[in-house]
C-alpha positions in Angstrom: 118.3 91.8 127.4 118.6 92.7 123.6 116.9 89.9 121.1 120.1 88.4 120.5 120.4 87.1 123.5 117.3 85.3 122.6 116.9 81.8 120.8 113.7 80.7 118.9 112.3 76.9 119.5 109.3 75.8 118.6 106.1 77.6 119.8 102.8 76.3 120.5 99.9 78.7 119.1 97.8 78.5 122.3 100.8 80.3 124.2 100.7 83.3 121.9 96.4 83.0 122.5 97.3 83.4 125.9 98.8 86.8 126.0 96.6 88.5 123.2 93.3 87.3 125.0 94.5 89.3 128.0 92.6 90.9 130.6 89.3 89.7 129.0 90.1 86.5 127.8 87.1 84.5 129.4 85.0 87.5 126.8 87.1 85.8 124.0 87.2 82.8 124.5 82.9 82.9 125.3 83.0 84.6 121.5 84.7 81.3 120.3 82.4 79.1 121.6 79.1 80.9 121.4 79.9 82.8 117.8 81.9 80.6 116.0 79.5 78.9 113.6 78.8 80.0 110.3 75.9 82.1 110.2 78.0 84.9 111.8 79.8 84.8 109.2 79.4 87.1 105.6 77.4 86.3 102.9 78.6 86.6 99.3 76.1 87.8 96.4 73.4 89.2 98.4 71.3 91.6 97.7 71.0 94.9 99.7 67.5 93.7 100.7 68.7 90.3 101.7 71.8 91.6 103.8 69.6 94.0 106.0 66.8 91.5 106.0 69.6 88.9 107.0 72.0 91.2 109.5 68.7 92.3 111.4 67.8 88.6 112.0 71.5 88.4 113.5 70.6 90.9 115.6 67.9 89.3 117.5 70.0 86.1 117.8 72.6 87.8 119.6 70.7 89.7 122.2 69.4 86.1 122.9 73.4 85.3 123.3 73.2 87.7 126.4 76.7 89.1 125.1 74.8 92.3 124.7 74.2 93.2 128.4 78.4 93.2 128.9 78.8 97.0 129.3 75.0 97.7 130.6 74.1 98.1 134.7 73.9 95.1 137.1 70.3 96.1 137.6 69.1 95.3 133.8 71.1 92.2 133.7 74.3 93.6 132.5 78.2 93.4 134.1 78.7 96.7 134.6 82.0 95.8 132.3 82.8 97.8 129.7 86.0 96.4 128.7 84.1 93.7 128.2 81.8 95.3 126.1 84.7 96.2 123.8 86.1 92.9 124.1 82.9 91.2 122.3 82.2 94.0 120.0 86.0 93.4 118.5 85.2 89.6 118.5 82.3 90.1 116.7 84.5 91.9 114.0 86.1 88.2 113.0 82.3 87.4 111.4 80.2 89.6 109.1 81.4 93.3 109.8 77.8 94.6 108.9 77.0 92.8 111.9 79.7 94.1 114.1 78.5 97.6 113.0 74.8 96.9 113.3 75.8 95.8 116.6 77.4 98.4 117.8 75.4 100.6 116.4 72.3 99.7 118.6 74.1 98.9 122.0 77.0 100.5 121.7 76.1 104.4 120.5 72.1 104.2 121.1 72.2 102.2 124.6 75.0 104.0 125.3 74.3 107.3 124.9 71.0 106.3 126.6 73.1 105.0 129.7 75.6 107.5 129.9 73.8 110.8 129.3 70.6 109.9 130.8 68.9 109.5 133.8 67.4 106.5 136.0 64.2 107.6 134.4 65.4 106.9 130.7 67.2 103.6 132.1 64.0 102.5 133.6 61.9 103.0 130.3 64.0 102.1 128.3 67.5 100.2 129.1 66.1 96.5 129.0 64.4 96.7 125.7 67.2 98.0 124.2 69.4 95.5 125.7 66.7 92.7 124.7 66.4 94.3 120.8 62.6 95.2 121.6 63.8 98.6 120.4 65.9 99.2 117.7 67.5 102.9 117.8 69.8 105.3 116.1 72.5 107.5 116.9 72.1 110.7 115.5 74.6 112.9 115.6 76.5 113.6 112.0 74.9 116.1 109.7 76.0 116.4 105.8 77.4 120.1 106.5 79.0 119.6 109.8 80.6 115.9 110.7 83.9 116.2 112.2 82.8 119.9 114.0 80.3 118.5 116.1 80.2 121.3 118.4 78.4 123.6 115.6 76.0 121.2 115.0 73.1 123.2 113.1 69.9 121.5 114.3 67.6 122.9 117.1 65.8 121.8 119.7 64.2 124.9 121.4 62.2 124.4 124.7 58.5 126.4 125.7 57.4 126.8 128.7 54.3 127.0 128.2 53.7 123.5 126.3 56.7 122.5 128.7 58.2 120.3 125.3 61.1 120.7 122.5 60.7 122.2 119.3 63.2 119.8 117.5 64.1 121.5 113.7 66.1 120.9 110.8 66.7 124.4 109.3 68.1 124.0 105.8 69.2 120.8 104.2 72.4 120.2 105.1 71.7 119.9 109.0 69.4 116.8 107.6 70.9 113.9 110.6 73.3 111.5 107.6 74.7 108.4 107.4 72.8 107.0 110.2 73.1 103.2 110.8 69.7 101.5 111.7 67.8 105.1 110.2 66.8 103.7 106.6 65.0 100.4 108.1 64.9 99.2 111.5 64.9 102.4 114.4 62.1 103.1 115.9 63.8 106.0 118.0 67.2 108.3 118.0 69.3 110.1 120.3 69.2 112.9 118.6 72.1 115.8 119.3 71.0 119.3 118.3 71.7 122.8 119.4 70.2 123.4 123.1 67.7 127.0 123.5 65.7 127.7 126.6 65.0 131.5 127.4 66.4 132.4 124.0 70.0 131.7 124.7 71.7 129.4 123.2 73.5 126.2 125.4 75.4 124.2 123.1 75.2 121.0 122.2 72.7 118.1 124.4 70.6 114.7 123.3 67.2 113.5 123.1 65.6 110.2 123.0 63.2 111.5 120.1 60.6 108.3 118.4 61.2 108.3 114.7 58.8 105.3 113.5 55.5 104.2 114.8 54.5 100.6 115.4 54.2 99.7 111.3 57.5 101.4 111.1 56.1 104.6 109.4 57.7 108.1 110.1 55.9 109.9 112.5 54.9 113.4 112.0 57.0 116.0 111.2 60.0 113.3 110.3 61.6 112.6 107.3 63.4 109.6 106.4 65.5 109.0 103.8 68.0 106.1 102.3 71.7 106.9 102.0 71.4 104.0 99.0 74.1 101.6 97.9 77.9 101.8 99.8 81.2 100.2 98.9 80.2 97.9 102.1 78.5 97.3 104.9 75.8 96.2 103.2 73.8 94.6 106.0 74.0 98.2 107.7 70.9 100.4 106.8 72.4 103.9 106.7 69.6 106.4 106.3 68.9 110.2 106.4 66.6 111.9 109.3 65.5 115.6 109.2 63.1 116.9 111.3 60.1 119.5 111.3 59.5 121.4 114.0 59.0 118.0 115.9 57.2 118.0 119.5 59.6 116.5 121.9 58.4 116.3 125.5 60.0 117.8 128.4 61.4 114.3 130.3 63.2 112.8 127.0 66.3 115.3 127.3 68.9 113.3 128.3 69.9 115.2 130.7 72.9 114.1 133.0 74.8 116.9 132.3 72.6 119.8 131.5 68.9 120.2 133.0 65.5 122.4 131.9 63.5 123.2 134.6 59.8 123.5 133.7 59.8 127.1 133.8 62.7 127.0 131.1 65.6 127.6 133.5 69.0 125.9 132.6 71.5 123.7 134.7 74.5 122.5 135.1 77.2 121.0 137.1 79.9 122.1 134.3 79.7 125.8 133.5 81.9 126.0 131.1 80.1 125.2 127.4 82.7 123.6 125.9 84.0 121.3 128.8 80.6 120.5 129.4 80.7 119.4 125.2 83.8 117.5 125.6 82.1 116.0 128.8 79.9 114.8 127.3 81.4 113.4 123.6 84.4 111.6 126.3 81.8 109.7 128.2 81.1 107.7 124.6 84.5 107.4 123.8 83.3 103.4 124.0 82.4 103.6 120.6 85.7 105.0 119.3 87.6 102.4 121.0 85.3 99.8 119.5 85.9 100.7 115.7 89.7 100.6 116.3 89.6 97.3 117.8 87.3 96.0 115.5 90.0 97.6 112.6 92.4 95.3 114.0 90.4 92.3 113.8 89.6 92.6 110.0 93.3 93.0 109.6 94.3 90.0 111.6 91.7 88.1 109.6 93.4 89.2 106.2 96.7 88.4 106.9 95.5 85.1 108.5 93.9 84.1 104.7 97.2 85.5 102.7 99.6 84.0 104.6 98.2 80.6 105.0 97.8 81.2 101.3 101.4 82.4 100.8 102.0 78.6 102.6 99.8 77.0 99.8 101.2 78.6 96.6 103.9 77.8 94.5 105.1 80.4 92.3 108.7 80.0 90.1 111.6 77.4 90.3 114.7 78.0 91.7 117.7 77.9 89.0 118.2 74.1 88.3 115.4 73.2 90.0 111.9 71.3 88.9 110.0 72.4 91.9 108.2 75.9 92.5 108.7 77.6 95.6 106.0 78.9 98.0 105.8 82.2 97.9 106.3 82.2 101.6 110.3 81.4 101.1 110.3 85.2 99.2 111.9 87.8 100.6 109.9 90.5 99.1 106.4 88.5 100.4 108.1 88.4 103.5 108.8 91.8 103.3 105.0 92.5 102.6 103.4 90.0 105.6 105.6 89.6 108.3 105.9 93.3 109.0 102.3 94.1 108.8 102.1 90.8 111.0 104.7 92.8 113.8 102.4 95.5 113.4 98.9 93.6 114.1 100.2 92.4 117.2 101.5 95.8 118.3 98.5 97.2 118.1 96.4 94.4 119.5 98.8 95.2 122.9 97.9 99.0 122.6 94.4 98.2 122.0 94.7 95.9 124.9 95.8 98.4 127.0 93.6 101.1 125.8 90.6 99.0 126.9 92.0 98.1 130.4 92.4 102.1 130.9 89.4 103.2 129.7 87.1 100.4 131.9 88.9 101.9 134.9 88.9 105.2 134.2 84.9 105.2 133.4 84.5 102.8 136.4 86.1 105.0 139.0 83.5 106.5 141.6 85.2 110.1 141.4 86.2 111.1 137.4 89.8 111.8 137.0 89.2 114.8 134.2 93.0 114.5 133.7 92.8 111.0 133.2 89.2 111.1 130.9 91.4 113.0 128.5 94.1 111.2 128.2 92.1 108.5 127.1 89.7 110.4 125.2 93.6 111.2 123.2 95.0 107.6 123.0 91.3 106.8 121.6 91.5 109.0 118.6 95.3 108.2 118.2 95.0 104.7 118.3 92.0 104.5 116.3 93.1 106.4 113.6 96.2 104.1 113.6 94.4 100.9 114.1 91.9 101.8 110.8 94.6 103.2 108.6 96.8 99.7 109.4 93.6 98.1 108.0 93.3 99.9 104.6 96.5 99.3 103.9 96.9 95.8 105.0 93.9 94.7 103.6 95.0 96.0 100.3 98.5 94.3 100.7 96.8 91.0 101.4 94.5 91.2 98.7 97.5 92.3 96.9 99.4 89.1 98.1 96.7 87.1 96.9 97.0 87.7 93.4 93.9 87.1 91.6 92.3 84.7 93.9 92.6 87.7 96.0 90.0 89.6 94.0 87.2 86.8 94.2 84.6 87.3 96.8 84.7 83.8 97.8 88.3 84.1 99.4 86.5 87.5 101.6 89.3 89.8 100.8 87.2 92.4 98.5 84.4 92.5 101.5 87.1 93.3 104.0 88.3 95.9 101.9 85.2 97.4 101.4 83.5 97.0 104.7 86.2 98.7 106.6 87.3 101.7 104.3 84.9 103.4 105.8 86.4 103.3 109.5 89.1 105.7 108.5 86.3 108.6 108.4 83.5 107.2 110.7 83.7 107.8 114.4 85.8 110.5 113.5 87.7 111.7 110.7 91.6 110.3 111.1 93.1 113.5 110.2 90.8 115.6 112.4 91.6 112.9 115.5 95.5 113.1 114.9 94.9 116.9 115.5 93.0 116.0 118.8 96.0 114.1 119.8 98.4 116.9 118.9 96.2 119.3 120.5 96.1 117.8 123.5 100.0 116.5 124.2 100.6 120.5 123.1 98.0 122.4 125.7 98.5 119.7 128.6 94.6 119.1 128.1 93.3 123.2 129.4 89.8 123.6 129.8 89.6 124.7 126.3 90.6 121.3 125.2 89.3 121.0 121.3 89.0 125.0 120.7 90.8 126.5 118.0 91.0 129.9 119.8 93.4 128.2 122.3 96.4 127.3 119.6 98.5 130.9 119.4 98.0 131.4 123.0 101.4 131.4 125.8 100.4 128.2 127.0 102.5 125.9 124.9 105.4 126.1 127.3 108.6 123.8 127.7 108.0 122.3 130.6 104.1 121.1 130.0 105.5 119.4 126.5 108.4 117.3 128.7 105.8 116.6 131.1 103.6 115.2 128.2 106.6 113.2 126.4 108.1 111.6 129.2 104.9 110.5 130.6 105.3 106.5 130.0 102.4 104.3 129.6 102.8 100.3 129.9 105.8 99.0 132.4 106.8 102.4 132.9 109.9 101.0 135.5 110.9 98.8 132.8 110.7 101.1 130.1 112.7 103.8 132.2 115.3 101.1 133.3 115.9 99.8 129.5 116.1 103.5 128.0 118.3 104.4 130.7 120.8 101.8 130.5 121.7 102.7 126.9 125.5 103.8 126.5 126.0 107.4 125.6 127.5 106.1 121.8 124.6 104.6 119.7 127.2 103.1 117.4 128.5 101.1 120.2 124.8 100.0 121.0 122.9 96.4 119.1 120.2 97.7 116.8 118.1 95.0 118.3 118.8 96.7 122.2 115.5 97.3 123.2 116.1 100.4 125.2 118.1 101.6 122.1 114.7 101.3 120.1 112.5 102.5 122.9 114.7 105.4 123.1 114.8 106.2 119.4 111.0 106.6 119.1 110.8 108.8 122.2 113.5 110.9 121.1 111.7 111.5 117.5 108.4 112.6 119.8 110.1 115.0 122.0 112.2 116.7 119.2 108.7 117.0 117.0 106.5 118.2 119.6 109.2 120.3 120.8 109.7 121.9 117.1 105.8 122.3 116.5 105.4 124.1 119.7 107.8 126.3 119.2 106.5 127.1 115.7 103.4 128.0 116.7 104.9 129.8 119.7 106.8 131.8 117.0 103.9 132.5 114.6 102.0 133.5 117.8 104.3 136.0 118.6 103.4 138.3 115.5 100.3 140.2 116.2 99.5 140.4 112.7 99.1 136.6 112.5 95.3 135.4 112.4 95.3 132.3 114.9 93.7 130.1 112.3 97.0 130.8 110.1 98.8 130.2 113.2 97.7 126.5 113.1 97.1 126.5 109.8 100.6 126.8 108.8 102.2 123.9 110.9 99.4 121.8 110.8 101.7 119.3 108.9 104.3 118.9 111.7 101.1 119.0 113.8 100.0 115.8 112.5 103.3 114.6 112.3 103.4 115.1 116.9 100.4 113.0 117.2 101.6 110.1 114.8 105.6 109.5 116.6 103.3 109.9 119.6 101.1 107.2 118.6 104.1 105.1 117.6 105.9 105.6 121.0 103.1 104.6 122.9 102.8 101.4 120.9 105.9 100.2 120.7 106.0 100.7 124.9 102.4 98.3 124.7 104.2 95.7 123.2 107.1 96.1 125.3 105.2 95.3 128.0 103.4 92.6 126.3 106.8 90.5 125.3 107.9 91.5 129.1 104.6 89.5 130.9 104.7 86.8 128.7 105.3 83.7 130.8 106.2 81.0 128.4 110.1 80.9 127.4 109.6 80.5 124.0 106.5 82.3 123.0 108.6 85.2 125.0 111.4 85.0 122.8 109.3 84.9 119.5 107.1 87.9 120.6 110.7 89.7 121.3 112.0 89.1 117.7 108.5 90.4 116.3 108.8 93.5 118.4 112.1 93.9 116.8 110.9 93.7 113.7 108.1 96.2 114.5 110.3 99.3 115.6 113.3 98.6 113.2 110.5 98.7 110.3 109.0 101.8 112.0 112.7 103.2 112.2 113.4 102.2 108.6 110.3 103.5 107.0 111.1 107.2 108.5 115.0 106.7 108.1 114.9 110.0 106.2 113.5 112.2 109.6 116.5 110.0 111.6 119.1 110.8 108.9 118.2 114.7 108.7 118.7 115.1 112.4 121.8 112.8 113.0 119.7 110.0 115.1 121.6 107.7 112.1 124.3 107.5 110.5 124.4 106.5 106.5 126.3 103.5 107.7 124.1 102.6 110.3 121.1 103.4 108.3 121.9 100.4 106.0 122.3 98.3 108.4 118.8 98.8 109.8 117.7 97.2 106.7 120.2 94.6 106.9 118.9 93.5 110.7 115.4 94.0 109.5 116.2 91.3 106.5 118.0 88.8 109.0 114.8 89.2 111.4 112.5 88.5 108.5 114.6 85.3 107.7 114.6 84.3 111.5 110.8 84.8 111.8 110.0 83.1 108.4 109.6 80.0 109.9 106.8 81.2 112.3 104.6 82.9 110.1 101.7 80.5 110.1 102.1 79.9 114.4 101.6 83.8 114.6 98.5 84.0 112.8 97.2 80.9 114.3 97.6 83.1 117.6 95.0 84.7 116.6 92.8 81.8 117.1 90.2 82.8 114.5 87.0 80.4 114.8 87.3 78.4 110.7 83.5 79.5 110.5 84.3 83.0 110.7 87.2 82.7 107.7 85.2 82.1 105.3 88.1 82.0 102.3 87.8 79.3 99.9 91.3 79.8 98.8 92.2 78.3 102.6 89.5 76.3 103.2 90.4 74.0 100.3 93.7 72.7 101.9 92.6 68.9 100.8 92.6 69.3 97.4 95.6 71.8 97.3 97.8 69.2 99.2 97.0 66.6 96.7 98.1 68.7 94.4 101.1 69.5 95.6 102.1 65.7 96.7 101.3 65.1 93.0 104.0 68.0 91.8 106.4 66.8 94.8 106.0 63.2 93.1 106.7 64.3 89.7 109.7 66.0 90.9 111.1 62.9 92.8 110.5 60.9 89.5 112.3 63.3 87.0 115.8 63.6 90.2 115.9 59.8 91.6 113.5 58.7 94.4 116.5 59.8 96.7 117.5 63.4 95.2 117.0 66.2 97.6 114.4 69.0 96.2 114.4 71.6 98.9 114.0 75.3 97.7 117.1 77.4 98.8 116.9 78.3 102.7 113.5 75.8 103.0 112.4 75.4 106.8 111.0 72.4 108.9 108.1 74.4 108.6 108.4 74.3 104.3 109.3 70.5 104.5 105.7 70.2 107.1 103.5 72.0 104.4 104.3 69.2 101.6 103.6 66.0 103.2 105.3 64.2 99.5 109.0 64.9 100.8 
């Protein structure tokens, strides 16, 4: 059925609630209830002091909430649930992000990594007081001279038989452990990942639970702390800086569920290959990932929450001949800023959605798919770097779309802004993850998944890269059904046929991944060609693969959202918005269509003409879709929408004056004004 079969009606918030809460919804709707009061909520004017002092009091109080056993074992109180986990985390994100960050911080990266690579012997000592906040920890893994390459991590930790401990070392000063959340302050120990040596060979990368602070919250010997100092955000987050001299680490506090040292010095492992066994490793925390991209999304929903019900409020211009100004909501070109971004939100909430539903059963299965772990370990990075880069921008726009009031830190804006710039480059570097994506749709995840060395070889063949792009994710009969029923003519077919658009975006996939493989296969084939220049000279179309891949497998997500929706008319308004999300996607990279005959000039233009008539239909509907978000009032914390009294008397008074200067009777609607308009000024 294309959209134009479909009819909007009125449409009850709660209905729209009801599909985004999904799989976890009891999670949400706990968050609502147990969260939603003010104090999670951000503080404006604090000092650094005061926001740590504050965010670490938060802390406590939500370990008390019990929300922070979700993803931990059955036998320390937890659910064994980690879509759950990710569920609350992204929740959290609605209220003070230095929280959600602190947050995940201690339970999600610490615990976890505590859970996942150790032992029942690190889970006895240690699990419930981390799950209780009776000790705080860090997560560190990023030095200053190597972040995104993990795998050449430059600190050691050497073992000796004969004390039977670790010799844990910084070497120079830019292996110094940076940007650690919960270093500066509060930790009292670290997972700290450094270079493994036993028998003077060299292992790769492992973890240790290694105590930083004593009781008084002094260094202990041998460690150095260090401040990262002021950020653009995040203020409540302590990052610090952690380097280490020759520190004694005893024997039992490897966390070794991967890779074991015997007390003679012997090593072990059930993966032999070194960097599987890496990858291994880094996938089973893949948690975290998932959490910052989810978390993205919620700042963004918040945003456009405050600047549309803003854009509802104010009044900007007269229409020729008219008294009254219109709200800025009845623009086109404000339209044309919210209500696309709006498309988007929900897009990825449905991707997210799904991402979290694949990754609880994937890391819940009894035997681990290794074909599966990576294809999730791939939608993670994709999806994250798309879910944090929708938030810069949006967050600007917003701000943007707020004019001036937009710029106060009362109306929360300039902290959204600022706490989540960082997401783009934390938990990976965006770029570096679109590559991971790329890499992996073009090598049909090898064993050498994430090696450079593996780019010029004869792997990249045809038939693993149609494999890859024809593997559907939500609804995959439905998707197949709709693309398949599209006539052979696209002129002949509605821009608003939904297997038309489904078919579009995998078409752009297959005919980039198709033309990067075969560049590299090309540059490969000279043997004077290094391999770095190889994949150095395509990285461009490179990046380009993983971001129409991203794209594909989100519009599918919401596909299959609009597709279980079981109320008529929230069905029919989530069906316009997902038109409006691929024909913007479509419009914005009209050029690529153009260039390779997807569109036709004529049919180009009228993209943007459908795209205008949606925005039109969905006008109407702007304030019910972000009310679908069902943000708690505590957490909005935006004076500029919070004030609705006063600004409504204001308005009645304009209304008045304009009824007085045309006749009591004279009609003052703006030019195509909406029930919804004639609702928001309770004078007409």
């Amino acid at each position: 059925m294309t959209s134009t079969q479909q009819h909007l009606t009125p449409v009850d918030p709660a209905r729209l609630t009801e599909v985004l809460d999904g799989r976890w919804a009891h999670v949400r709707r706990d968050a609502r209830d147990q969260l939603g009061e003010q104090k999670y909520a951000p503080v404006y004017g604090e000092t650094g002091a005061e926001a740590r002092e504050r965010i670490t009091g938060l802390l406590k109080d939500l370990a008390a909430t019990g929300r922070t056993r979700l993803g931990f074992p059955k036998a320390y109180g937890g659910e064994d649930d980690a879509g759950a986990s990710v569920t609350s985390i992204e929740m959290l994100a609605f209220g003070d992000l230095s929280l959600m960050v602190k947050a995940g911080v201690q339970w999600g990266l610490f615990g976890g990594a505590v859970q996942l690579l150790g032992t029942e012997r690190h889970h006895e000592a240690y699990l419930q007081k981390i799950i209780d906040a009776d000790l705080l920890g860090c997560f560190a893994m990023t030095e200053t001279g190597h972040g995104s390459d993990v795998q050449q991590l430059r600190t050691t930790c050497t073992y000796d038989p004969a004390t039977q401990t670790f010799d844990l070392h910084t070497p120079h000063e830019s292996a110094r452990k940076d940007y650690i959340g919960n270093a500066a302050k509060d930790g009292r120990m670290a997972v700290v990942f450094a270079q493994l040596v036993t028998q003077g060979q060299r292992h790769g990368v492992h973890a240790w639970l290694v105590p930083i602070r004593d009781e008084a919250g002094n260094p202990l010997p041998g460690v150095t702390i260090g401040d990262d100092g002021p950020k653009a955000g995040l203020n409540g987050v302590d990052n610090g800086r952690l380097s280490f001299d020759h520190v004694t680490v005893p024997h039992d506090m490897l966390l070794d569920r991967y890779g074991q040292v015997a007390e003679d010095g012997a090593y072990t492992s059930s993966i032999e290959n070194e960097t599987r066994r890496f990858f291994t490793m880094l996938g089973t925390l893949v948690r975290g990932r998932v959490s910052v991209g989810g978390s993205a999304g919620s700042a963004t929903k918040l945003a456009l929450q405050i600047a549309t019900r803003y854009g509802d409020q104010r009044r900007q211009f007269a229409a020729p001949g008219e008294d009254r100004e219109i709200v800025i909501n009845d623009y086109l070109v404000h339209q044309r800023k919210l209500l696309p971004a709006l498309a988007k939100s929900y897009a990825l909430h449905f991707a997210q959605e799904e991402l979290t539903s694949t990754m609880h059963d994937v890391q819940g299965a009894d035997d681990v798919d290794e074909a599966a772990q990576r294809e999730l370990e791939s939608r993670a990075a994709g999806l994250k770097a798309a879910n944090t880069w929708h938030a810069t921008q949006t967050i600007q726009m917003a701000r943007e779309a707020c004019g001036g009031a937009g710029y106060l830190a009362e109306n929360r804006l300039p902290a959204l802004k600022a706490d989540t710039d960082v997401f783009t480059t934390f938990e990976g570097d965006n770029t570096v993850l679109l590559q991971l994506v790329a890499k992996g749709l073009l090598t049909g995840y090898q064993d050498s998944f994430g090696s450079l060395d593996s780019w010029g070889k004869a792997q990249f063949v045809a038939d693993l890269v149609k494999e890859t792009v024809l593997e559907r994710t939500a609804a995959r009969g439905l998707i197949a059904r709709l693309v398949d029923a599209v006539p052979g003519r696209d002129e002949e077919v509605s821009l608003l046929d939904r297997g038309w658009q489904l078919r579009m975006f995998e078409d752009r996939e297959k005919h980039t991944l198709e033309g990067a493989a075969n560049r590299l296969r090309k540059g490969a084939s000279n043997k004077d060609n290094k391999l770095f220049d190889v994949f150095n000279d395509v990285q461009d179309h490179v990046l380009r693969t993983a971001t129409t891949h991203i794209d594909r497998v989100v519009l599918e997500a919401f596909v299959a959202a609009v597709d279980r929706t079981a109320d008529p008319a929230a069905k029919a308004l989530l069906a316009k918005l997902c038109d409006l999300y691929a024909l913007t996607t479509i419009e914005a990279d009209r050029g690529w269509f153009l260039e390779h005959g997807r569109l036709t000039p004529a049919r180009s233009k009228a993209v943007t003409s459908a795209v205008n008539g949606l925005l039109k239909e969905l006008r109407p509907y702007m304030s019910t879709l972000v009310d679908g978000f069902a943000i708690p009032d505590a957490w909005v914390q935006a004076r500029i929408v919070s004030e609705e009294g006063p600004r409504q008397e204001v308005m009645a008074a304009e209304d008045a004056r304009v009824r007085a200067a045309h006749g009591e009777g004279s009609a003052v609607d703006t030019p195509d004004a909406t029930a919804v308009d004639l609702e928001m000024a309770p004078a007409q």
